[in-house]
N, C-alpha and C positions, 0 to 999 in steps of 0.2 A: 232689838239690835239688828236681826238678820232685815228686817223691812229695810231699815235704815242703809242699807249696804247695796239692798235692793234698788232701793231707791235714787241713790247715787250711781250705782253701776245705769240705771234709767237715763239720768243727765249727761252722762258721760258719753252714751251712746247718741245722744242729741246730741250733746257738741261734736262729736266726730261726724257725726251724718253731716252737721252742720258746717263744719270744715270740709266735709269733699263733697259739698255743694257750692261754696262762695270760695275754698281758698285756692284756686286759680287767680281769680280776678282781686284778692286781698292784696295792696300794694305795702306788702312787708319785707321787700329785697330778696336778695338770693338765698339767704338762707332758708328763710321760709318756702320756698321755690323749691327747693333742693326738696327739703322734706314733703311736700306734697307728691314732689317724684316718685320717691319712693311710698309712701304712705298709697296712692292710689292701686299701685300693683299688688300694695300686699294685702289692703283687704280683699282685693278679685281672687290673689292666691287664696286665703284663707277660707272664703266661701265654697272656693270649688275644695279643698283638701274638706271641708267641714260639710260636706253635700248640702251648701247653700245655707246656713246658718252661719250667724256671727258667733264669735267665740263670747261674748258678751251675753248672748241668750242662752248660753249653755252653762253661765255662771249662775243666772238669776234661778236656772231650771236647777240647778244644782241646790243653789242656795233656800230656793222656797219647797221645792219638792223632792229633791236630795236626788233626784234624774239628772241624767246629762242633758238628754233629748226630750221632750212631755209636751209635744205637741196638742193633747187633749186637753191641758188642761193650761199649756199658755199659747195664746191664738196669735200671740206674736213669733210663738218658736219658726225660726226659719223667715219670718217678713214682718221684721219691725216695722221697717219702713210702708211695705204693703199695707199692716194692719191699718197702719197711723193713717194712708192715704185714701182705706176705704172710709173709716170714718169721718173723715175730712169730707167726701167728694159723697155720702152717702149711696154711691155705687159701689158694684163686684168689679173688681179688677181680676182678669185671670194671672194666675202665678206666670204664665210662659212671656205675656204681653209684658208683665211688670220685669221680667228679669230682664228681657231683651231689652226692654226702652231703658233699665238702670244702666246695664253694661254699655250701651250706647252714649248715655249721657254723660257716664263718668271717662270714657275711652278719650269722647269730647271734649271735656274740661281737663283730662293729662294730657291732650294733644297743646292744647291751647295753652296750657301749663308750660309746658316744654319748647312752642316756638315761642313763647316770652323768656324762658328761660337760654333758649340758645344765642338770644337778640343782647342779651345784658353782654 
């Protein structure tokens, strides 16, 4: 059961990654606009309040190894998105190049979010 929970807290965390990658450019009206507004700031809050983890890894850490934090033994703790990218690109990405280029990209897509949102 606890996989299973795992493992959905896993998709869930893709669909979100996957919403504050494309839903800027999703033409779902203002409401969906609205909430990207807010959704973009608050995962940046929660990273920096969570010293760069999602809360979402701290569940799974929770749930498979009863830790809040277990970075040795999940190599996602703290860069989901990093780990996924190293194995993707079969290179080392450093943590400080990956934070900078995410915060930059997502800053970009709430910017671009917001002058569509200010134009409706």
């Amino acid at each position: 059961m606890k996989h299973r929970i795992v493992k959905s807290l896993t998709i869930l965390h893709w669909v979100l990654v996957g919403y504050a990658l494309i839903g800027w450019v999703w033409p779902s009206g203002e409401t969906w606009r609205w909430i990207y507004a807010i959704y973009i700031p608050t995962i940046m809050l929660q990273w920096w309040f969570n010293k760069g983890v999602c809360i979402i890894n701290n569940i799974e850490n929770l749930l498979l190894y009863g830790k809040w934090r277990n970075p040795s033994e999940n190599t996602a703790d703290g860069a989901f998105v990093l780990s996924a990218l190293q194995r993707l690109t079969g290179r080392e990405i450093s943590y400080l190049v990956y934070n900078v280029f995410l915060h930059i990209l997502l800053t970009g897509f709430w910017l671009l979010n917001m002058r569509e949102l200010l134009s409706l």
